[in-house]
SEDODREN-882033 format. One record per atom (N, C-alpha, C): residue in one letter; z, x, y. Coordinates in steps of 0.001 Angstrom, whole numbers, plus 500000, padded with zeros to 6 digits. Atoms other than C-alpha are relative to their C-alpha. Example, Ala and Ser with C-alpha at 12.3 -4.5 7.8 and 13.67 -1.06 7.14 Angstrom:
// SEDODREN-882033
A500000500890498810 A507800512300495500 A500000500900501200 S499940499180498810 S507140513670498940 S500730499230501090 
//
This chain:
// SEDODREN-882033
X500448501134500782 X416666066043276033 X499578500514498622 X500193499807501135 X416418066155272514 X498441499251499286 X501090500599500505 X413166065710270279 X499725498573499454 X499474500902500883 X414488062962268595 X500182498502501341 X500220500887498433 X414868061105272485 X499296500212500899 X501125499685499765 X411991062440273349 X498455498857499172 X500670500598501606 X410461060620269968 X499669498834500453 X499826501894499571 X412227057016271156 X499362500027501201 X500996499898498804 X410788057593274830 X498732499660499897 X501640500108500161 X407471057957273650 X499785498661499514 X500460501385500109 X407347055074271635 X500692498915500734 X499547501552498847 X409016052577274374 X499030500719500941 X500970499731498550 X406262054196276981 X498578499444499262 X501526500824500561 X403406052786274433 X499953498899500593 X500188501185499371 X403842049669275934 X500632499973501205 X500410500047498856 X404332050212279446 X498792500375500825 X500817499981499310 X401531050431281495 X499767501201500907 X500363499170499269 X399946052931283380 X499656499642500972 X500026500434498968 X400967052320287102 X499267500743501212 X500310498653498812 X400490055476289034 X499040500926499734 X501688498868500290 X397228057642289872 X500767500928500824 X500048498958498960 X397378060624291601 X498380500526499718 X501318500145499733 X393742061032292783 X500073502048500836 X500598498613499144 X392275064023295157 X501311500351500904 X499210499878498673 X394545063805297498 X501208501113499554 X499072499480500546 X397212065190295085 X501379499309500013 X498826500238499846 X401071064774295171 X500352500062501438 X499601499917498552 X401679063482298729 X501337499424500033 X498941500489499763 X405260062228300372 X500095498762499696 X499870501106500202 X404315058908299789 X500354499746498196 X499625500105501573 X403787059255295921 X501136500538499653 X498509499551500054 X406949060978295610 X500638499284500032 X499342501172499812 X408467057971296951 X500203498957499198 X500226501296500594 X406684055177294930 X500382500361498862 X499830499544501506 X407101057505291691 X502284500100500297 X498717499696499889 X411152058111292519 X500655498480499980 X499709501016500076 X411263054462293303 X500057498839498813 X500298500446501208 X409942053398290340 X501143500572498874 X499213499611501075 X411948055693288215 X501530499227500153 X498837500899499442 X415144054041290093 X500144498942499150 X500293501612500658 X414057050725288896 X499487499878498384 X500935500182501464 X412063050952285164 X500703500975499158 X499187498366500471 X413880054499284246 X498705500935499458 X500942499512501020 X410657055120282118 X498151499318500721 X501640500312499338 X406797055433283800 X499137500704499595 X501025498960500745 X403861056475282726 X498935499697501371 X501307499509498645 X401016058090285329 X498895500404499659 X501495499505500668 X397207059056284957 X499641500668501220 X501016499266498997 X395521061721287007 X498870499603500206 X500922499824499825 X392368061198288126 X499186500981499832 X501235499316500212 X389219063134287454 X499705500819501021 X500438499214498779 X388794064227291062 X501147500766500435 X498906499332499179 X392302065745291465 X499794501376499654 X500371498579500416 X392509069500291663 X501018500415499163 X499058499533500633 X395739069330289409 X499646499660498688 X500397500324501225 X395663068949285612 X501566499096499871 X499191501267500383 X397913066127284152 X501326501075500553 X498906499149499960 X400657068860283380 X500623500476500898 X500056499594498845 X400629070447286673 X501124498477500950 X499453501211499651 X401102066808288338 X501944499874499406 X498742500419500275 X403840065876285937 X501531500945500255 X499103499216500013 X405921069184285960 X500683499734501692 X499445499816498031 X405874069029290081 X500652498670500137 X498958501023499733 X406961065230290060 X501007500101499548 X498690500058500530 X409785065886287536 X501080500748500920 X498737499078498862 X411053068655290071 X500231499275501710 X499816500507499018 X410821066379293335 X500629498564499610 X498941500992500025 X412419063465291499 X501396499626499545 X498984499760501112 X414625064807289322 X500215499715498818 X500209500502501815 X413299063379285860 X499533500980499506 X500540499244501616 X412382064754282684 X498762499582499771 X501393500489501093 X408467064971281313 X500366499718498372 X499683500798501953 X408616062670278104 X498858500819499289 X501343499725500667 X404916063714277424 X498907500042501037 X500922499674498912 X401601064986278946 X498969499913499015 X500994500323501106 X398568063655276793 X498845499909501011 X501623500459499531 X394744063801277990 X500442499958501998 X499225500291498256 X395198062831281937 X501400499170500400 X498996500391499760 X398282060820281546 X501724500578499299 X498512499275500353 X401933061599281740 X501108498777500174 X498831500602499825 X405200060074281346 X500931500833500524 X498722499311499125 X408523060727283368 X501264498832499750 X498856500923500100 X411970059808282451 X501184500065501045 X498701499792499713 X415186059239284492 X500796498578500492 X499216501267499492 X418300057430284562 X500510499582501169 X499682500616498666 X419413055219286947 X501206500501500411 X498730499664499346 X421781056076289394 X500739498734499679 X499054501199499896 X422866052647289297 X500691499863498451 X500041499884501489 X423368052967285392 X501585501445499909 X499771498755500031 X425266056308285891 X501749499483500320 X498545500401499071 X428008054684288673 X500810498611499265 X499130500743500573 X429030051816286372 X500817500555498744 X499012499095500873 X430257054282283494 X501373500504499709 
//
């Protein structure tokens, strides 16, 4: 990914919402799921760690990008973004 679509990412993730926590518990099978599911559907999500987790934003985001197969857009303060395209996007090409 280039800086430059890295750039546009960022500013189309200003106005989505911050859906997904990852709390104490950490990165379990389930969040994996809801975050993979999501990326399926939206392409573009943004996540916030919690305070009580033992991971730091970065941490979090790097390990979801490798269990879902997206790209970190950005890792600011406790929240992160994650990009990827749709499969369904991919197979009409």
């Amino acid at each position: 990914m280039t800086s430059k679509e890295r750039a546009y990412l960022r500013g189309l993730a200003n106005r989505v919402p911050s859906l997904y926590q990852v709390g104490k518990d950490g990165i379990t099978e389930n969040v994996i799921k809801q975050i993979d599911d999501a990326l399926e559907a939206r392409e573009l999500i943004k996540g916030n760690v919690l305070e009580n987790s033992m991971m730091s934003a970065r941490e979090v985001a790097e390990e979801l990008a490798a269990a879902t197969s997206s790209q970190v857009v950005q890792v600011i303060g406790n929240r992160f973004i994650l990009y990827r395209r749709t499969k369904k996007n991919l197979c009409e090409m």
